[in-house]
Residue, then its C-alpha position, 0 to 999 in steps of 0.5 A: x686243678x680244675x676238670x675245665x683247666x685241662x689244657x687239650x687244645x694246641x695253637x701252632x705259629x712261626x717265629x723267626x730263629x732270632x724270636x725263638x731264642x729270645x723266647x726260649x731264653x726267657x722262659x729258661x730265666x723264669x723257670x718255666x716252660x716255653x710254653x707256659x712262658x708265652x701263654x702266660x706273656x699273651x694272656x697278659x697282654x691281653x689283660x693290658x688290653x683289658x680283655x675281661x676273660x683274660x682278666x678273669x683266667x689270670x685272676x683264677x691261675x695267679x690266686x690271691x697271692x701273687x695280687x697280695x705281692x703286686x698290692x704290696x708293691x703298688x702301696x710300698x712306693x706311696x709310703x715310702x713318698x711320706 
């Protein structure tokens, strides 16, 4: 990890009893802490909206890999078509 990947700041917002569990449950199915869960579920939203930084902190956090996975994925059904 990275010096400027440390994680230091903290952002603080309610949810209703029925989001919290939801939530809770979510991040419980992928492993994963909450609040990893919901960083990772705003960042991606913000990828979706085509934010160029968040585009680029998803990039560096999810590695070559995971994009190698999504290509495959993205190719496998225009195959499968012929």
């Amino acid at each position: 990890m990275r010096a400027d990947d440390t994680k230091t700041e903290t952002l603080q917002f309610k949810v209703t009893e029925q989001e919290r569990k939801l939530i809770e449950r979510c991040a419980a199915e992928e492993g994963t802490t909450v609040s990893k869960y919901v960083r990772g579920a705003v960042l991606m939203s913000m990828v979706m909206d085509g934010k160029a930084e968040a585009i680029r902190i998803v990039a560096r956090e999810v590695g070559e890999k995971a994009f190698g996975v999504v290509r495959q994925k993205l190719v496998r059904p225009t195959q499968e078509g012929r």
